[in-house]
Structure formats: structure tokens, C-alpha cells
C-alpha positions as protocol buffer text, in pm:
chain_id: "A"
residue {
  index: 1
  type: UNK
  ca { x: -1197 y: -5972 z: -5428 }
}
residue {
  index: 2
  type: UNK
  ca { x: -1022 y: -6032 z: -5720 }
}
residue {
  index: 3
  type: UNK
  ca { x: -710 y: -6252 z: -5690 }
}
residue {
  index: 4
  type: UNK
  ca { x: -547 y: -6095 z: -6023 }
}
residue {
  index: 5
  type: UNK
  ca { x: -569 y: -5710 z: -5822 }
}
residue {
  index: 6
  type: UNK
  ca { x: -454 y: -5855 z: -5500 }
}
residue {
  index: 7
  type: UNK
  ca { x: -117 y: -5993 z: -5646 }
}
residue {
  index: 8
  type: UNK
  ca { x: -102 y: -5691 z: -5855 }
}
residue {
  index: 9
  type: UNK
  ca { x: -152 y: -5479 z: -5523 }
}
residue {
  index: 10
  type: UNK
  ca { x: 118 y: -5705 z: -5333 }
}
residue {
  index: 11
  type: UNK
  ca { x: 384 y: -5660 z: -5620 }
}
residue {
  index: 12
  type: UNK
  ca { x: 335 y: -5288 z: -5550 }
}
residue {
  index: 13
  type: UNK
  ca { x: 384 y: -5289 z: -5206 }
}
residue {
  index: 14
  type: UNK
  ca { x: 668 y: -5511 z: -5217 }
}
residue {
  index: 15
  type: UNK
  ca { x: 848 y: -5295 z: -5449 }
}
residue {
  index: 16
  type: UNK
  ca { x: 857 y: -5023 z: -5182 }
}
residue {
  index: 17
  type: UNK
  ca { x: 972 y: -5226 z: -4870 }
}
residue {
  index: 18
  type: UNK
  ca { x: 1205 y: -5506 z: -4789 }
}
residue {
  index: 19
  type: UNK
  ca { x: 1302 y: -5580 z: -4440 }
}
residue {
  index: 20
  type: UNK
  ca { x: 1673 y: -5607 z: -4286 }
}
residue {
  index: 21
  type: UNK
  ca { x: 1772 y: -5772 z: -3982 }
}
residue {
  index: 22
  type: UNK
  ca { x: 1772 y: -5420 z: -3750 }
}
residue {
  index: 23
  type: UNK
  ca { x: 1396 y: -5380 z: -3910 }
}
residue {
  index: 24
  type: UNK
  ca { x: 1235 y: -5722 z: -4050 }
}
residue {
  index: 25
  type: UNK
  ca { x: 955 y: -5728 z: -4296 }
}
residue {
  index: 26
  type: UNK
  ca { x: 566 y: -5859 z: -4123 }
}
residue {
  index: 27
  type: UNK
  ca { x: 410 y: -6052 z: -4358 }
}
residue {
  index: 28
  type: UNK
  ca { x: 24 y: -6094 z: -4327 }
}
residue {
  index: 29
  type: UNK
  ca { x: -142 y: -6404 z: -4503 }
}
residue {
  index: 30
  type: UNK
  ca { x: -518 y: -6400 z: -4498 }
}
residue {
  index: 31
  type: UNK
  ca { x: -726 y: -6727 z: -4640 }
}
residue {
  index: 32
  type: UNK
  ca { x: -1115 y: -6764 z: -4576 }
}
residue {
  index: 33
  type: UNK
  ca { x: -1062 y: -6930 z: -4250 }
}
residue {
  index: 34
  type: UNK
  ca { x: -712 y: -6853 z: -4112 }
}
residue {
  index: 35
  type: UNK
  ca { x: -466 y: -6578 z: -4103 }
}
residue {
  index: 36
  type: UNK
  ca { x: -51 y: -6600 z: -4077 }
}
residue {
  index: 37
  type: UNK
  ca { x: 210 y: -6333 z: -3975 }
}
residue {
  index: 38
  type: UNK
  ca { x: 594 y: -6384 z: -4087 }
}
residue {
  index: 39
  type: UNK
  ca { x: 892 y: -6203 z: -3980 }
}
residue {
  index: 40
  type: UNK
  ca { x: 1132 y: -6174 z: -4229 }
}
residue {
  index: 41
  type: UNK
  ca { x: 1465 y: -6066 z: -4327 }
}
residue {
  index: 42
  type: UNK
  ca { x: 1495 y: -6010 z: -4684 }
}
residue {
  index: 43
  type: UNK
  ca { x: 1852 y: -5970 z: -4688 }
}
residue {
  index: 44
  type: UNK
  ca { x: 1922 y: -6295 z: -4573 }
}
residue {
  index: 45
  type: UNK
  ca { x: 1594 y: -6451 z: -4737 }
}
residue {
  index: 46
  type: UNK
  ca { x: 1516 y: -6632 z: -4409 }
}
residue {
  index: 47
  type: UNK
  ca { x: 1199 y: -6628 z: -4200 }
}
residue {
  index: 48
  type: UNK
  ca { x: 1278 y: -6523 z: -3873 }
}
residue {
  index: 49
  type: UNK
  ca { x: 962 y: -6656 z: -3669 }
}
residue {
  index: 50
  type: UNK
  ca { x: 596 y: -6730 z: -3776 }
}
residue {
  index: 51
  type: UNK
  ca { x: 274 y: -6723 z: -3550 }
}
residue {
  index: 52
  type: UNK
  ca { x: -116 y: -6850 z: -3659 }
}
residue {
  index: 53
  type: UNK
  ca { x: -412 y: -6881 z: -3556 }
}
residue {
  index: 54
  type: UNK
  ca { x: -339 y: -7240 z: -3497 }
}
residue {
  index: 55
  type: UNK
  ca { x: -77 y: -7219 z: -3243 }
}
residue {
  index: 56
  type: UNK
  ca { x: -373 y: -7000 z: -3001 }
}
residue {
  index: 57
  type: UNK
  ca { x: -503 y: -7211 z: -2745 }
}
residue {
  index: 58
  type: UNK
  ca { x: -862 y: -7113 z: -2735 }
}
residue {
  index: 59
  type: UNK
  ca { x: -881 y: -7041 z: -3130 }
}
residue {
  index: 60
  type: UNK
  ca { x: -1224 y: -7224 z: -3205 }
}
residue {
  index: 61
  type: UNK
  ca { x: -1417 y: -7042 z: -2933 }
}
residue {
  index: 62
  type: UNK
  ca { x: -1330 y: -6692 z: -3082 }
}
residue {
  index: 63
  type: UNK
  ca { x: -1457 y: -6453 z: -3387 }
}
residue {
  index: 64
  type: UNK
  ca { x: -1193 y: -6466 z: -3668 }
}
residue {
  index: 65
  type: UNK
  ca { x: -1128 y: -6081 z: -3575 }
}
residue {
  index: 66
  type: UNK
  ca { x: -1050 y: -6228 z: -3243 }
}
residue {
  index: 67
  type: UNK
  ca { x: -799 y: -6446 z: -3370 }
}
residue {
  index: 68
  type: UNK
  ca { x: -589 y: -6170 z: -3616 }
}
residue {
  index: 69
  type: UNK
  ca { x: -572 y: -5951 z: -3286 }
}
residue {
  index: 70
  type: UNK
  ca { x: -437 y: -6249 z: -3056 }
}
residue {
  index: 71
  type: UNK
  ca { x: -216 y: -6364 z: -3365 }
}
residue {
  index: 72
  type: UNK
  ca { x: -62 y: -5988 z: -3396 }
}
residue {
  index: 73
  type: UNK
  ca { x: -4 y: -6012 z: -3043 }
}
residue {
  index: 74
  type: UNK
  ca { x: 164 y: -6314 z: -3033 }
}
residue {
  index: 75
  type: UNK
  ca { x: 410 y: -6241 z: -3345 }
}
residue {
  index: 76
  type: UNK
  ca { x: 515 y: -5893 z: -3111 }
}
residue {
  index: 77
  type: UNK
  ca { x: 594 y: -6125 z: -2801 }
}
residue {
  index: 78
  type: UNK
  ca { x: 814 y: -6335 z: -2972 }
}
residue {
  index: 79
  type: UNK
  ca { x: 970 y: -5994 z: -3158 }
}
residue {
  index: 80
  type: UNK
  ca { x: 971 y: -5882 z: -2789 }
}
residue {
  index: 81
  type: UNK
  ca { x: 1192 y: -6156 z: -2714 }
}
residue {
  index: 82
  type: UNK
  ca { x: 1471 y: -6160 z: -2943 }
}
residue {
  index: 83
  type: UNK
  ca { x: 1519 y: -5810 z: -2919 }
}
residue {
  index: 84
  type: UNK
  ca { x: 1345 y: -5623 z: -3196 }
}
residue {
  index: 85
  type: UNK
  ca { x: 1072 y: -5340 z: -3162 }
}
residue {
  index: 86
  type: UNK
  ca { x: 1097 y: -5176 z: -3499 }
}
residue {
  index: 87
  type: UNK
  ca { x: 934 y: -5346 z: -3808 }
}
residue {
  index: 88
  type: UNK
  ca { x: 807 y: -5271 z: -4175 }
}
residue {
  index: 89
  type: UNK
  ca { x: 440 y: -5410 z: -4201 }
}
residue {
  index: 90
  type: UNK
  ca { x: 353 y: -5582 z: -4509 }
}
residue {
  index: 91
  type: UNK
  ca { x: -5 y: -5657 z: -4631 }
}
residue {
  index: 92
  type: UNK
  ca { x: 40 y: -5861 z: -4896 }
}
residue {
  index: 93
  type: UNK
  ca { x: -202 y: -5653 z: -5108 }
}
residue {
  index: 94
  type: UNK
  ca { x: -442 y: -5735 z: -4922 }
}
residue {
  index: 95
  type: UNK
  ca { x: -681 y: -5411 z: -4825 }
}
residue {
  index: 96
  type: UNK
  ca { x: -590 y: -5243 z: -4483 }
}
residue {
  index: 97
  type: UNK
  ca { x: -895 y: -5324 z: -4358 }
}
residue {
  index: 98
  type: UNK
  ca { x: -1062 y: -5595 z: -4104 }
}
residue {
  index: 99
  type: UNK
  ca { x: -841 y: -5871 z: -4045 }
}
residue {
  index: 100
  type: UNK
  ca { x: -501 y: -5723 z: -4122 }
}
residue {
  index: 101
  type: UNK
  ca { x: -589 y: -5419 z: -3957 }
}
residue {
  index: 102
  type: UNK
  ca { x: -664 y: -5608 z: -3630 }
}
residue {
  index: 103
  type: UNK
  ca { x: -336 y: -5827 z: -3675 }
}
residue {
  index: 104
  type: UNK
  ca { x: -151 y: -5463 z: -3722 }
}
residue {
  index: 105
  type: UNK
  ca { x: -357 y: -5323 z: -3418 }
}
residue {
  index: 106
  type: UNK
  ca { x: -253 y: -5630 z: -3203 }
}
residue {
  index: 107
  type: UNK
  ca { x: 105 y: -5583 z: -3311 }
}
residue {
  index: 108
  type: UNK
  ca { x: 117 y: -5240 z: -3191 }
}
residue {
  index: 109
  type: UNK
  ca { x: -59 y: -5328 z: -2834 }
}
residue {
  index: 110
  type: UNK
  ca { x: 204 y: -5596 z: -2810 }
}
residue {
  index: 111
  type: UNK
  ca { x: 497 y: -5353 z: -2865 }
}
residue {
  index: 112
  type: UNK
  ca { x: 605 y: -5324 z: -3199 }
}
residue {
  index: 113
  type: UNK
  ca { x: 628 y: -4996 z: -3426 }
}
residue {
  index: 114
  type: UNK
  ca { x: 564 y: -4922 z: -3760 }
}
């Protein structure tokens, strides 16, 4: 993929969303080997909470698909905990496809909407 489309992409998409504190902002960042979510509260500019692949305990038996499901999963139980269910899901201009869509999907089955 073509880094020049993808930031091109992701200044498009963030155009159209910016996350409060009722309704944060999920970032997705996807590299060749790991994957990062990001709450985020643009009005304040402050990252709420993070989760990676590198806090999972059992991250270098599993697929990489695996690991954007469990780390979609783990961003929603820590959303679980402070209270917040309703989010605005960010790609990052990245495609909606493969590893962010698993991160999204894992979201979801952990309790968040968007």
C-alpha cells in the first residue's frame, strides 16, 4: 500500500470525526508486525488509555489476526471500566479490512458501540 494514499485517506477521515469525553475517538495503528488501539479525547488532546499486542500474555503463540481481536477486546474492558460504551472508531486510513476489522470486531464483542 502506498504510504502517500494512506495519510491522504487518514486526513479524510479525520476531518469527519473527533472524539469528546462522553464519546472518545479509537485510534487503530497497524505496522508489519504489531497493531495499537488509542482512546482519545480530542477536546482535551489527551490519550485516555492505550492497549497492544504487547501487553497480551500469550501474544507470540497466536496469528497476528489473533492478536487485533484480543487487542480490541482488551481496549473495550478497560472502556468497560471507566464507564464508557459509546465510541467513534478511527482507522487511520488504513482499509477496513483484516486487521482493523478484527480489532473493530473484538471491540464490539467486548462491549463497545460504534
Amino acid at each position: 500500500m502506498d504510504r502517500a494514499a494512506r495519510i491522504r485517506r487518514k486526513k479524510i477521515v479525520r476531518g469527519k470525526i473527533a472524539g469528546v469525553k462522553s464519546r472518545p475517538r479509537l485510534n487503530v495503528f497497524r505496522s508489519s508486525k504489531h497493531i495499537y488501539a488509542a482512546l482519545i479525547d480530542d477536546s482535551l488532546g489527551k490519550t485516555l488509555f492505550s492497549a497492544s499486542e504487547k501487553d497480551l500474555k500469550q501474544a507470540s503463540k497466536i496469528t497476528k489476526m489473533e492478536k487485533a481481536f484480543s487487542v480490541g477486546k482488551a481496549i473495550a474492558e478497560k472502556a468497560g471500566k471507566k464507564g464508557l460504551k459509546k465510541i467513534v472508531f478511527d482507522r487511520a486510513g488504513y482499509l477496513y479490512h483484516g486487521r482493523v476489522k478484527r480489532l473493530a470486531e473484538g471491540a464490539r464483542e467486548g462491549g463497545l458501540e460504534f
